[in-house]
Every structure is written in structure tokens, then in C-alpha cells.
C-alpha positions in Angstrom: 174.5 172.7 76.8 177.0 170.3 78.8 179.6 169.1 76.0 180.7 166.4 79.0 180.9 163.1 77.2 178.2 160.5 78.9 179.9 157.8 81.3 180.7 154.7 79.0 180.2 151.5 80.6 183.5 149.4 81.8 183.8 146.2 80.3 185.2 143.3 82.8 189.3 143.2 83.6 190.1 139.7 82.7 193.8 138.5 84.1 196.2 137.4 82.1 196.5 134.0 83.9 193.0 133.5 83.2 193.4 134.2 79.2 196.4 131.4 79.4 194.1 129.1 80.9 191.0 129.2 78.3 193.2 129.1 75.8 194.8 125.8 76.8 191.2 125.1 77.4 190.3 125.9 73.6 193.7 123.3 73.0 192.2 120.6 74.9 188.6 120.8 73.3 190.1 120.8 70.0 192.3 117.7 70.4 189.1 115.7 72.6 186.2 115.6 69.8 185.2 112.0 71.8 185.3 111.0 74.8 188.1 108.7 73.8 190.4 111.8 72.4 189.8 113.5 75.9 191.0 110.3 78.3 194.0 109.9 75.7 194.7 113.6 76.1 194.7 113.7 79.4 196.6 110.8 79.6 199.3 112.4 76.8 199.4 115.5 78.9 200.0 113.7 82.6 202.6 111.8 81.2 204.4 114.6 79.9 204.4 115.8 82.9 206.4 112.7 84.0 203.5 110.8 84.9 204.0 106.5 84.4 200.8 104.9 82.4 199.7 101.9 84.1 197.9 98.9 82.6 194.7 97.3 84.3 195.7 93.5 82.8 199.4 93.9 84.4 200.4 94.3 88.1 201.2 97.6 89.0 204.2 98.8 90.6 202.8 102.0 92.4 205.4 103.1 95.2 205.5 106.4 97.5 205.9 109.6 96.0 204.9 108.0 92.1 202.8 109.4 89.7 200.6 107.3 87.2 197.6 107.3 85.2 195.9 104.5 83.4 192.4 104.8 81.0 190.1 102.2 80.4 187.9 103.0 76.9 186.7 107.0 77.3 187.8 107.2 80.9 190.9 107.9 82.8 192.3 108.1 86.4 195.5 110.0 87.6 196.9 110.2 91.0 199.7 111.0 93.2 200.9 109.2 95.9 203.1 111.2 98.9 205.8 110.1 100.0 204.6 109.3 103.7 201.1 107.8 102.4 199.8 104.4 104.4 197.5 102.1 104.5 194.8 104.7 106.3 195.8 107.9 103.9 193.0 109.4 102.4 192.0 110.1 99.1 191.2 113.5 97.8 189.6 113.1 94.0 188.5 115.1 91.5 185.7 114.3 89.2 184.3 114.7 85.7 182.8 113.4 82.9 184.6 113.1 79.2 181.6 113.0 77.5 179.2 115.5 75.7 175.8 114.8 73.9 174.9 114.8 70.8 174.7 112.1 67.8 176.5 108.6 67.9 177.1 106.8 64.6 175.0 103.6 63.5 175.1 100.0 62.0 174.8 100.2 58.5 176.0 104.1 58.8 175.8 104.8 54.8 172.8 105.9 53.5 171.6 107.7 50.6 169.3 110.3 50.4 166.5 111.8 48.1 168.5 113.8 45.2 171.4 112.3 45.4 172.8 113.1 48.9 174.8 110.9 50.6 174.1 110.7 54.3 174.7 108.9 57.4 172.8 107.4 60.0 173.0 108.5 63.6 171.3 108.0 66.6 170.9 110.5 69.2 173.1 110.8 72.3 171.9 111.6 75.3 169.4 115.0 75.8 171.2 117.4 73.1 169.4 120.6 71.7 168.9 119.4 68.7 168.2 122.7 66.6 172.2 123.7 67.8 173.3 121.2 65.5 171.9 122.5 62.2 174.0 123.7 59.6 177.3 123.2 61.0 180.1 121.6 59.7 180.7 118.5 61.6 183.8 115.8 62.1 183.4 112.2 62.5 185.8 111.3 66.1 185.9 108.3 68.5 187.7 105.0 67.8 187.4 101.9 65.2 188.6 98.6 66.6 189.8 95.7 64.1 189.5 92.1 63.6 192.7 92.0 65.2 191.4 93.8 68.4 193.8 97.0 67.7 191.9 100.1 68.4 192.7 103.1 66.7 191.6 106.6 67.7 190.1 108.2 64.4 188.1 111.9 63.5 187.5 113.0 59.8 187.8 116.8 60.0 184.8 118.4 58.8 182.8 116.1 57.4 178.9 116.4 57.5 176.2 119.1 58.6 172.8 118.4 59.1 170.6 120.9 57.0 168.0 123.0 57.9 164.5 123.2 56.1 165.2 126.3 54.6 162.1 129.1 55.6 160.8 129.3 52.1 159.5 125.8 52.3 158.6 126.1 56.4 156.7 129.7 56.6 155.7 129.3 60.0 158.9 128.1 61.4 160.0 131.4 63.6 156.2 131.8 64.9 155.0 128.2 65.4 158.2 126.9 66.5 160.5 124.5 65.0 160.2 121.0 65.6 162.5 118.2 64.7 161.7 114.5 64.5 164.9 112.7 65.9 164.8 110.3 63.3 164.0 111.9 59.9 165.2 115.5 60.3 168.8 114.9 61.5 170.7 112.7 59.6 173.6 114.4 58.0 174.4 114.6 54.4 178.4 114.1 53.7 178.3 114.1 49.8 176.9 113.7 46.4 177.1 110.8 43.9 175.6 107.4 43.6 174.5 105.2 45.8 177.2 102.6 45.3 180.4 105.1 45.9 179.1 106.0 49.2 180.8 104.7 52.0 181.0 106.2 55.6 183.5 103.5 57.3 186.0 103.9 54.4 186.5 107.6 55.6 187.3 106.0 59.1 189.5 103.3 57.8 191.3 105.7 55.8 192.1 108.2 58.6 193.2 105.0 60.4 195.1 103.8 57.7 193.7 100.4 57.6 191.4 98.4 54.9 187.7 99.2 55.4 187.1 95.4 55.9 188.8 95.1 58.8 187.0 97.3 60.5 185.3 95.0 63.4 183.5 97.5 65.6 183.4 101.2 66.4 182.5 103.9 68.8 182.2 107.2 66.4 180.0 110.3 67.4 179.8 113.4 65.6 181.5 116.3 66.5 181.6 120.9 65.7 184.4 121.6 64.3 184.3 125.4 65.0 187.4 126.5 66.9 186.8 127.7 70.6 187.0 131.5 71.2 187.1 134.7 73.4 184.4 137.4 72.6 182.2 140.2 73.5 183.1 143.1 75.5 186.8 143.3 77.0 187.0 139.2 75.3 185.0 138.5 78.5 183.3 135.4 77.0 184.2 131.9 75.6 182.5 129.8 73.2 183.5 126.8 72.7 181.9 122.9 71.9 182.0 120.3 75.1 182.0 123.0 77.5 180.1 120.4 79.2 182.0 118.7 80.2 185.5 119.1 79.3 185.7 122.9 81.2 185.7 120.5 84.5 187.6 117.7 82.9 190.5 120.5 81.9 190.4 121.9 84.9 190.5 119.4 87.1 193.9 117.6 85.0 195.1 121.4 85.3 194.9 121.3 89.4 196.4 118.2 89.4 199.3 118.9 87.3 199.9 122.2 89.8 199.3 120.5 92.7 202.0 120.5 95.1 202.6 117.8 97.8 199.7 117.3 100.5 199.1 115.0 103.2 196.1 112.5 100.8 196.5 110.3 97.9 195.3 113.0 95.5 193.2 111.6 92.2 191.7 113.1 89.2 189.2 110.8 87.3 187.5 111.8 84.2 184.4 109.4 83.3 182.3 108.7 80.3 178.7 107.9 79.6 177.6 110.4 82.5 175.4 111.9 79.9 173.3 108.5 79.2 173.3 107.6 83.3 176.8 107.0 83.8 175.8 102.6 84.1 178.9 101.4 82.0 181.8 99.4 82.9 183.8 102.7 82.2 180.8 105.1 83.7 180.9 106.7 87.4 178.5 103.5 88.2 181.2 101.2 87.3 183.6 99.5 89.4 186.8 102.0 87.3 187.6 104.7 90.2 186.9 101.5 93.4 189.0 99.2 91.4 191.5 102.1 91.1 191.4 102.8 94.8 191.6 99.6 96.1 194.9 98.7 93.7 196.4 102.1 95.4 195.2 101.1 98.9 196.3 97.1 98.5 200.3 98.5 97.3 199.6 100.3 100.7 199.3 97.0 102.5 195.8 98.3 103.7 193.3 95.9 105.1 189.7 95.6 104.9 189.3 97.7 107.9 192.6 100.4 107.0 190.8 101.0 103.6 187.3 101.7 105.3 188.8 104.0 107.5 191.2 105.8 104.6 187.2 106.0 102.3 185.4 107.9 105.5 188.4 110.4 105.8 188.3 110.6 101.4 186.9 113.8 99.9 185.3 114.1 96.7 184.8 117.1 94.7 182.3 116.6 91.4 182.7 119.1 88.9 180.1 119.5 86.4 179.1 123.0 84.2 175.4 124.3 85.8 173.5 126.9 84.3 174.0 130.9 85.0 171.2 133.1 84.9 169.8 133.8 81.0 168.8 137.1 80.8 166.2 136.2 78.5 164.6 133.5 80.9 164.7 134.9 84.5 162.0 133.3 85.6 163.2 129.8 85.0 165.6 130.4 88.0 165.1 130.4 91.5 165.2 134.3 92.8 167.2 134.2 95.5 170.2 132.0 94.2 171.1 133.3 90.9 174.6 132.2 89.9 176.0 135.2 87.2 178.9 134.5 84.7 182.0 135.6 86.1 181.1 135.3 89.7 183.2 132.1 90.3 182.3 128.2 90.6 179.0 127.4 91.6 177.9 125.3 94.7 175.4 122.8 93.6 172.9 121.8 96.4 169.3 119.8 95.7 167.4 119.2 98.4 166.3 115.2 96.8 170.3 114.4 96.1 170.4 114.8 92.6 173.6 116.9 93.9 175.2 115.4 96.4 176.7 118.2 98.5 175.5 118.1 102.2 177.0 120.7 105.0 180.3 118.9 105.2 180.9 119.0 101.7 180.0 123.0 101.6 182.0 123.7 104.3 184.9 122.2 102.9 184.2 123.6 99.2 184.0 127.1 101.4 187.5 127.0 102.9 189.0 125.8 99.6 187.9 128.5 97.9 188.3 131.1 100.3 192.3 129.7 100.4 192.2 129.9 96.9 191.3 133.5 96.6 188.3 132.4 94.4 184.3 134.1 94.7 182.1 131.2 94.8 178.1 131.0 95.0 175.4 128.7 95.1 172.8 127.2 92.4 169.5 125.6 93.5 167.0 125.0 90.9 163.4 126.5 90.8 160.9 124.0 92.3 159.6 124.0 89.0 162.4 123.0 87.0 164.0 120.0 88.1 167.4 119.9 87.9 169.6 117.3 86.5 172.5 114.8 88.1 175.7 114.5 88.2 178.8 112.0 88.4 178.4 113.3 92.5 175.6 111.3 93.9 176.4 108.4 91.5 179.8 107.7 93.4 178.9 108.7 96.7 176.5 105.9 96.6 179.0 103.4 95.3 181.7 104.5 97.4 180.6 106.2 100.3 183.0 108.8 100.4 181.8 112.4 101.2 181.0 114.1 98.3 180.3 117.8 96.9 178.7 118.8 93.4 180.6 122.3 91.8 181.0 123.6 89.0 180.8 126.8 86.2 177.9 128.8 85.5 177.4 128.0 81.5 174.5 129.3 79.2 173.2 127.2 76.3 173.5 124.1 78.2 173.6 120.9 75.4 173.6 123.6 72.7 176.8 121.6 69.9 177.8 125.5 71.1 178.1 126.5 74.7 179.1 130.0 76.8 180.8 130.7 79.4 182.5 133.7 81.3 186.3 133.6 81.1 187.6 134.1 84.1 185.4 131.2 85.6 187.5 128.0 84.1 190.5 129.7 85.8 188.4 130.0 89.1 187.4 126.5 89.1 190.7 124.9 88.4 192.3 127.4 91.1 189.8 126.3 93.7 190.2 122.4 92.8 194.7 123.3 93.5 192.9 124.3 96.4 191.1 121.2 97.2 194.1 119.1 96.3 196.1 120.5 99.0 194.0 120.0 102.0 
């Protein structure tokens, strides 16, 4: 008998580079549990990096070679100007969306439950899977504006969960399916006591550190509170909450951070609501990122004409997560383009312009990455399973700058709880460097 040992199976090399990044990724998560904490963080971090905060109700001073970023509500713009930039530069942007789905807080957020529960009302966010949100402990994030008009940024810490039927009282649940009502079976219980002690805003105000009553308006959405993490074999994997899309949103702030100079105006914008359309005064179908670019382009002392010709030059690169083959669900994917975790940034193409990507756009995406060093591959959807949008075809339209839909392969797409491989964040930010330089 052979007493040779049987060939053990090699787990993936991650690179150390690759490890820093995810975990700085894991930071940012962690401090953006809204879409407000992300635009503020990204904000904190470019002006660290010696970045100047503009306002949009002052003038601007932007000159040659400066650096500035300015947020309006969840959504933030930073760029660079070089030094030798005119009226007819181009633009090379970046974008993402801040945002993530999941529950929103209501009016009259305090309720109280049967037994004694205190809850509190939400309503649901976008397309989240719902049964990812059970029985976790959840925060309370976003902002709280006063009478005054000060806004304060506010988040609870865990807070809430939203309690599953347990299977004792649901026999059937893991052979008929289970199946939530939106309304009645997701509301989240934060305490016990009477009715009259109950009182949702006051753990806002307090955070804030102002009196509950002054409390005018608010944007509040609930949030997981579990820390992000490597796993599996050779810590190949990352978990983390607001994958999508904050893995884009990271990376693209990280690219333009490490960007050196380049011959464009070079822009990263992050944008809310894309999860609920994206038609918001702060959304990719507002006026934010043409407003932006036509401040830049005016301190250029570009005309009508110099700006139109500096837009059909512009490149821009829309990063959103897509889905990687689930090995438990082949045959929901198309079988000749099957994007794997860990195979680098995905290519997203739709023949109806739900991505916006046309053969310009690839090619370009192409040489970035090739320059970059990076693996990249294409997604198309099944012709059966319609694929989403993006912030991509939403500008384009608005713009009419060239644009070209990427991204990471993810599984567990609107799970509270999403996967990823981890060497892909450090490909996609790598290939956006890329893209910033052309």
C-alpha cells in the first residue's frame, strides 16, 4: 500500500497590498453606516490628504494644480485640477453610489408592540433581501436636522434586530419557504417597558446631544453592525455590510488619492439614492456632478463651445458590485460569460443600455487594465434574468460623456451581508489609478 500522502488542494496567494487595502476597506464601511457617514468620510479622508472643501452657496476659488471636494446631503465630488488644464481639458471621473438598501426610518418612528416590545417603524429601502436582516443586531445612522437648520450626523450603535418567527411556531418554514410581509414582519423591536417610556428620536437626540424637541427632520436608516472580515481558505474572502456599494465608492477615493498627475481634470463622485432610481437633487439624475463640472470648466474661462468640446473628449468609468457566479445557482448565469471571484473587475455590457459600456468604453477599460497589471472579464446577464442599472447610463444620458459600467464580482447581492473575493477591491481600485492617468 502507497503511504504517499494525497495532494491537498492550494488555497489562493493573496498579496499583502491587497490585505492593506480590504482592511482600509473594512475602516471605511465601518465609519459610513449611511450614505451621509460615507460622503463625510470621504470628504474627511481627501482633505487629509490636503484636499480644500468647497461650499456650493459661496464662489469657489479653484486654480491649476488644486485639489477640492465639496458634498451636497449623501453625495460628494473630488477632483484635481493639472497644472496646464484649459478651457478644452477633459474630464476623467469616477463613479459610485453611497448608498445601500435596506430599511429607512419613519414618521411617528415609536411604536409599541404586543408583550411589551418596544419597536420602531421602518419602511423599506429600495430591493433588499429581506430574510438577511433577521436577527441581527442593528444601529440606527444617517443625520437629524434642527429647528435651527443645523444638521448633525448621528448612529446609535447596536440598537434593534428584527426577530425571526422562531420554527416551533412556523413548521413548514424550511420546506414551504419563508415569506415576509414588508409591513408586519419587519419592524424592529429596541426594548421593553411601557408604552409611554418609549421613544426612538430621543436615542437620536441624545447621540447628537441636543433636546429631542428640537429635532425638525431626519434621514435615519438602519444599519449591521457586524464588523467586516477576511475568511475561508488562505483568508481569501471578505464579508462585509454595503459591499454594494461602498467596495466601488472606497476604491475609487483610493485611486484618486494615488493618482499621480495626468493630462485631464481627474474627478471622483460618489452619489446617493442610486438604489431608489438615482432621481434626487443629490442622485446621478441630478444636476450635482454637471453643476460641478461646469464651476470647474467656467474657472477655466471655457465657453459654451470649449466645454462641449472638453465633455466629448471626458471619460467616465461607473463602478458598481455585479454578481459572480453562485455555485449553487449556475444556471441563473449566462454560460459563456461567467465572472469567478478573484478573477478581477468585471466588464458590464447589456445589449438594451441598462450598462452603458459600448466598444469605446471596453476598449479603454481594456488598456487600463492591461497597464494596470489587473485580469479583467466580462458579465452579461442570462436573457432570462434581466439585469439591473447603474449610475452609468443615468449620466451618460445627462451628460453625454462616454461612459463604461465595471465593477467586482459579489455573491449575496442586497443580502444586510455581502461576499466578495479579496484580492478584487485591490484590482478594481488599481485599474481605476489606471484610468486616472490616461
Amino acid at each position: 500500500m502507497s503511504t504517499d500522502n494525497p495532494a491537498q488542494p492550494t488555497a489562493v496567494v493573496v498579496p499583502a497590498a491587497a490585505r492593506e487595502h480590504v482592511a482600509d476597506l473594512g475602516a471605511f464601511v465601518a465609519a459610513s453606516p449611511s450614505s451621509y457617514h460615507a460622503a463625510e468620510e470621504v470628504a474627511r479622508r481627501a482633505e487629509a490628504a490636503g484636499f480644500t472643501r468647497l461650499a456650493e452657496d459661496t464662489a469657489w476659488a479653484v486654480a491649476l494644480g488644486g485639489r477640492h471636494v465639496v458634498v451636497r446631503d449623501g453625495s460628494v465630488i473630488a477632483f484635481t485640477l493639472p497644472d496646464a488644464a484649459g478651457p478644452t481639458t477633459a474630464f476623467t471621473i469616477v463613479g459610485a453610489h453611497t448608498d445601500s438598501t435596506g430599511f429607512k426610518l419613519k414618521p411617528k418612528p415609536t411604536t409599541h408592540g404586543a408583550g411589551g416590545w418596544w419597536q420602531a417603524g421602518v419602511e423599506v429601502y429600495g430591493g433588499p433581501l429581506l430574510n438577511s436582516w433577521l436577527d441581527r443586531e442593528l444601529e440606527l445612522a444617517g443625520r437629524i436636522v434642527t429647528h435651527d437648520g443645523t444638521e448633525h450626523l448621528v448612529r446609535t450603535g447596536p440598537m434593534l434586530r428584527i426577530p425571526q418567527l422562531a420554527i416551533h411556531l412556523d413548521r413548514g418554514v424550511n420546506d414551504n419557504g419563508l415569506t415576509l410581509d414588508k409591513q408586519r414582519h419587519t419592524q424592529p423591536v429596541w426594548g421593553l417597558g411601557d408604552a409611554e417610556s418609549a421613544d426612538v428620536l430621543a436615542a437620536l437626540a441624545a447621540d447628537a446631544g441636543v433636546d429631542p424637541a428640537a429635532i425638525g427632520g431626519y434621514d435615519v436608516v438602519l444599519a449591521d453592525t457586524q464588523p467586516a472580515r477576511a475568511f475561508g481558505a488562505g483568508q481569501a474572502l471578505f464579508a462585509s455590510a454595503r459591499l454594494d456599494n461602498l467596495l466601488s465608492t472606497h476604491a475609487g477615493l483610493t485611486a484618486l488619492l494615488r493618482a499621480g498627475g495626468a493630462g485631464s481634470i481627474q474627478v471622483f463622485a460618489g452619489f446617493d439614492h442610486e438604489e431608489i432610481g438615482s432621481a434626487s437633487r443629490s442622485g446621478a439624475a441630478g444636476p450635482f456632478l454637471e453643476e460641478v463640472l461646469t464651476r470647474i470648466s467656467s474657472a477655466l474661462g471655457a465657453t459654451v463651445d470649449e466645454r462641449a468640446r472638453a465633455f466629448a473628449a471626458s471619460l467616465h468609468v461607473s463602478s458598481d458590485v455585479g454578481h459572480a457566479v453562485h455555485p449553487n445557482y449556475t444556471e441563473r448565469h449566462d454560460p459563456a460569460n461567467r465572472p469567478v471571484a478573484g478573477g478581477g473587475p468585471i466588464l458590464k455590457i447589456n445589449a438594451n443600455q441598462r450598462y452603458a459600456t459600448d466598444a469605446h468604453g471596453a476598449a479603454a477599460w481594456s488598456v487600463a487594465c492591461a497597464t494596470a497589471g489587473v485580469p479583467t472579464q466580462e458579465f452579461v446577464s442570462n436573457n432570462v434574468m434581466p439585469c439591473g442599472s447603474t449610475i452609468g447610463p443615468i449620466s451618460a444620458t445627462r451628460l453625454g460623456i462616454r461612459t463604461v459600467d465595471v465593477g467586482v464580482p459579489i455573491l449575496s447581492m442586497h443580502s444586510a451581508r455581502e461576499l466578495t473575493a479579496v484580492v478584487d477591491p485591490w484590482y478594481l481600485a488599481r485599474a481605476m489609478e489606471s484610468v486616472f492617468a490616461r
